[in-house]
N, C-alpha and C positions, 0 to 999 in steps of 0.2 A: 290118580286121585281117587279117594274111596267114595263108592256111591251112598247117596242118602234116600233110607225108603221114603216112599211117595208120604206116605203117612205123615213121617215125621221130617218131612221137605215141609209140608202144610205148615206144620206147627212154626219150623224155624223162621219159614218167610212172616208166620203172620206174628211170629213175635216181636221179627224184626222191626216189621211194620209198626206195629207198635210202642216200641221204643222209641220209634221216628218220630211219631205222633207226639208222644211224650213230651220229647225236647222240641221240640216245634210250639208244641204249649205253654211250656215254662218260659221260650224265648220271647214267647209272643204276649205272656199276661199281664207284665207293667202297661204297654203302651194298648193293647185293647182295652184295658180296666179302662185307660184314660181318655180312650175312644167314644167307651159308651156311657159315662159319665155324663149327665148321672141319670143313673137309673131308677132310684128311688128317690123316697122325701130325703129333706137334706135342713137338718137340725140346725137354726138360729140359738146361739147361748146370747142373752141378755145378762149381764150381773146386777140389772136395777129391776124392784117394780115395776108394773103397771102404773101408767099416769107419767113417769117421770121422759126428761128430754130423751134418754138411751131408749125407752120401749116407745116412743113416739117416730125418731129418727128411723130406729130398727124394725120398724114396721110399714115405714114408708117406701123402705131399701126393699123390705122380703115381698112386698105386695109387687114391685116393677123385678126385681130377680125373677119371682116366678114368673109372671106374665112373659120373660122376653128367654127363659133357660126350658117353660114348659114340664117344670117339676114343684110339686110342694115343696115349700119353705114352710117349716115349722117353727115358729118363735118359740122359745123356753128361757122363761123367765126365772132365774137362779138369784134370786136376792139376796144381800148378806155381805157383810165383812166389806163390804166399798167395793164391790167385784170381783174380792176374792176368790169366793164359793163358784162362780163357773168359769173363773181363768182358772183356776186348780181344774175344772173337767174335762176341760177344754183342753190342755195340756197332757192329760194322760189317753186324750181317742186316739182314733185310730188317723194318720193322716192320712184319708181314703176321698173327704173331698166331700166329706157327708155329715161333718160335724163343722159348724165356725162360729168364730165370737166376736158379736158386735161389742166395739169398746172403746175405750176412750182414757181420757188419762191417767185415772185413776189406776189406768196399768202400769205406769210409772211412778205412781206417787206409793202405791202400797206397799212398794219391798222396804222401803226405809221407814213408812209411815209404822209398818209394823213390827219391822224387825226381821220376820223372819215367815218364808213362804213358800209352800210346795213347789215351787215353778221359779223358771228364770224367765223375764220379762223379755230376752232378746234368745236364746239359746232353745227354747221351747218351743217356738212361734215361727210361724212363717208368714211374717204380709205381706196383705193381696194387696187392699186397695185403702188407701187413707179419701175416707169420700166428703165430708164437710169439717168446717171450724165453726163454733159456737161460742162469742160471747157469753158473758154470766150479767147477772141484772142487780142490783143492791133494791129491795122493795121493801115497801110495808103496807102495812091496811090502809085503806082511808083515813080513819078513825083514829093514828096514830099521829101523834106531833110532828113527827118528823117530815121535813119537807126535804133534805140537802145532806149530803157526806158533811159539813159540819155541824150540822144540830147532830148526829149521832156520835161524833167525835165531843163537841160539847157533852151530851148528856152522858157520855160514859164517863169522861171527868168528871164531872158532879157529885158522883160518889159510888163508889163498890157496888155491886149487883142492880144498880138504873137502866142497864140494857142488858140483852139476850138477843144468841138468834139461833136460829133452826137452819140444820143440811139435811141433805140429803140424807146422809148416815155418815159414819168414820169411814174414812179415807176418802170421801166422795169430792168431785171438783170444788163443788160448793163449802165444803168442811175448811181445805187447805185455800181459798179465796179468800175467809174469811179471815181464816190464822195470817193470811199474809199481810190483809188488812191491818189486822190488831197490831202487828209488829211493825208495818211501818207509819203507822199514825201515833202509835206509842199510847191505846188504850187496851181498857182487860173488859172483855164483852164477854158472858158466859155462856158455852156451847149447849145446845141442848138438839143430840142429833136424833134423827127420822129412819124409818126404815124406809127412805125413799121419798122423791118430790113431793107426790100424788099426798100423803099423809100431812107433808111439812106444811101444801099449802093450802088444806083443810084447819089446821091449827093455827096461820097465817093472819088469816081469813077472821079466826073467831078471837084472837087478842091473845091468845094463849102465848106466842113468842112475839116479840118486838118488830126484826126483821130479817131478811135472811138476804145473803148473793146464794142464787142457784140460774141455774141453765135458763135464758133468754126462753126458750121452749114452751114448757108449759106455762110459764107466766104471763107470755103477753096476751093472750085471752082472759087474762083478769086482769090486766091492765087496760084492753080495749072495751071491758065491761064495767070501768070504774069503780072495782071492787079492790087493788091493788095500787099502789101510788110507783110510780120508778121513778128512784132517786139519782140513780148513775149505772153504766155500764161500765164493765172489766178493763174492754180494750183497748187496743192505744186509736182508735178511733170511735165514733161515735157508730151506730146503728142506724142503718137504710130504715129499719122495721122502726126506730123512735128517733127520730133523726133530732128533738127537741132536748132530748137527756144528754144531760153531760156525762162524759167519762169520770170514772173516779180520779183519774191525775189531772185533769184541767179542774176538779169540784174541790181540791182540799188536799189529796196525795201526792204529789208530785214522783212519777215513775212507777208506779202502778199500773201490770197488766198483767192480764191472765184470761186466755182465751183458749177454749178446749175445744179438742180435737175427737171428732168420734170418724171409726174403719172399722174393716173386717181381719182378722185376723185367721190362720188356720192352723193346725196342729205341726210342727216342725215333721219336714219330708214331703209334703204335697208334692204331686208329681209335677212336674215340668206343663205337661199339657194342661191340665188341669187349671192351675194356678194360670198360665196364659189366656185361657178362653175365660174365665171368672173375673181377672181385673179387666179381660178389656170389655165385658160385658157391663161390668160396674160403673166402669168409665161413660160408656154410650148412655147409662144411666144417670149420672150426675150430669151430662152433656146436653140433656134432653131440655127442651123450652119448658115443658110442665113441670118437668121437676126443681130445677130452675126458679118459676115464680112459685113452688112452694115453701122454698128455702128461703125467699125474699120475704113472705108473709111470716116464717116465724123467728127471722131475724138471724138466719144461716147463712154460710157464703161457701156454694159450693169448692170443691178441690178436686178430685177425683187424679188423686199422683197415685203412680204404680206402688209394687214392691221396693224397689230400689229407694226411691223417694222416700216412703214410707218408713221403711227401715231407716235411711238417716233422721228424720222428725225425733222417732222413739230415742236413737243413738244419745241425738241433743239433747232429749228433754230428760233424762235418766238421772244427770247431774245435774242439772239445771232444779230439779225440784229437792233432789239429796239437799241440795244447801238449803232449799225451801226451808222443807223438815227441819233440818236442824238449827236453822238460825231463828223461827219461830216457836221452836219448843213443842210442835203440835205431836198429840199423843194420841193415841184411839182411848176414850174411855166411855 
């Protein structure tokens, strides 16, 4: 066997060595990455303003994640298009565990609402954690007539352009609540959308729109302030937070409901660990007594279903609003 000089013995052991090292690294970087997760701040995507149920919900979520994960949670608020503008951002990060988007139906509703969208709603995403359901509210100012789901069914019949209301923005919960309204009570109420609650119920407020169904959320601090009247809620039951408001199908609709869903979502491929230690942290969170009676004060019912769970909600509601869209005509304009 030929001998190898000392010299170059050195070099070959410590190449070898190094090689060794190599692949020991490469074997080891999925499941350490997921180890020390996370190491940095870890970016909230919102696709609503400021003021409205999504940056309310989703700030109530990132203030207990941080607290109980021991990293910054950054909210980034991406307004636009009904949540389009950061489900498209959200969709092209990295799924590293550092990026996630609080969201809500409106991820469902927008592929068909618009036609046509950088992102697949199921093939792009990965859910973590489906964490509450929020009823929607039918309101108006004090100052308005209306008292009941049929004086606003009356007054729309009375004649072309007698009511208006205000969403959130196009495609938002509150847009296609409305549309479903108009279609099954068989009135034409003229949409006049918002870039977001926070504006719709500043305009609410001053007479500028008639009325609006949007997210139980920010509303009922101006309902508890006597500055907002509730006419009816969404779902097929009444609300813990207004237990005196009829639902809109026992006030005048018969089979009218629609109750939104806000979760976390993360960029399709999160790792295994990752994604484990994140729903069940979110879970212990929705679990918790305080959080709990904060859901209760603003008319939320917490959830907190895994992945799996989660994923089937989305599966359901995918077609269940397609016929929405289509059987009410609702358009973005």
């Amino acid at each position: 066997m030929p001998s190898i000089p000392a010299g170059r013995g050195r070099s070959v052991i410590a190449g070898a060595l190094a090689a060794c090292a190599a692949v020991v690294l490469l074997q080891g970087a999925g499941p350490a990455s997921a180890q020390e997760w996370p190491a940095k701040p870890i970016r909230l995507l919102v696709g609503f303003p400021v003021g409205g149920a999504a940056d309310i919900l989703a700030r109530l979520h990132a203030t207990r994640l941080q607290d109980a994960i021991g990293q910054t949670i950054v909210v980034d608020n991406r307004g636009g298009a009904g949540g389009v503008i950061a489900t498209e951002i959200a969709a092209r990060a990295a799924p590293d565990g550092y990026t996630l988007l609080f969201t809500s139906l409106p991820h469902v509703i927008n592929p068909p609402l618009y036609g046509k969208v950088a992102y697949h709603p199921v093939k792009d995403f990965q859910p973590v954690t489906l964490l509450v359901n929020v009823p929607l509210l039918m309101a108006v100012a004090v100052a308005q007539p209306i008292r009941s789901v049929k004086d606003v069914i009356a007054l729309a019949k009375s004649g072309p352009g007698k009511v208006n209301y205000g969403s959130g923005g196009n495609g938002s919960s509150s847009h296609l609540a409305m549309e479903m309204f108009k279609s099954m009570a068989g009135v034409d109420i003229q949409h006049i959308p918002y870039k977001g609650t926070g504006p719709l119920i500043t305009d609410l407020l001053g007479g500028q729109v008639n009325l609006t169904i949007a997210s139980i959320v920010p509303l009922i601090p101006q309902v508890r302030a006597g500055k907002l009247r509730a006419v009816a809620v969404t779902g097929v039951r009444r609300s813990g937070a207004l237990p005196d408001v009829p639902t809109i199908a026992e006030a005048g609709v018969p089979g009218y409901d629609m109750t939104n869903w806000f979760g976390i979502l993360a960029p399709a491929g999160l790792p295994a660990p990752i994604l484990t230690r994140l729903d069940a942290t979110l879970r212990r969170i929705v679990a918790s007594p305080d959080v709990r009676e904060l859901y209760a004060q603003q008319g939320a019912d917490g959830v907190g279903a895994g992945p799996e769970a989660f994923a089937r909600v989305i599966a359901a509601d995918i077609p269940k609003w397609e016929k929405v869209v289509r059987q009410s005509g609702a358009r973005v304009d």
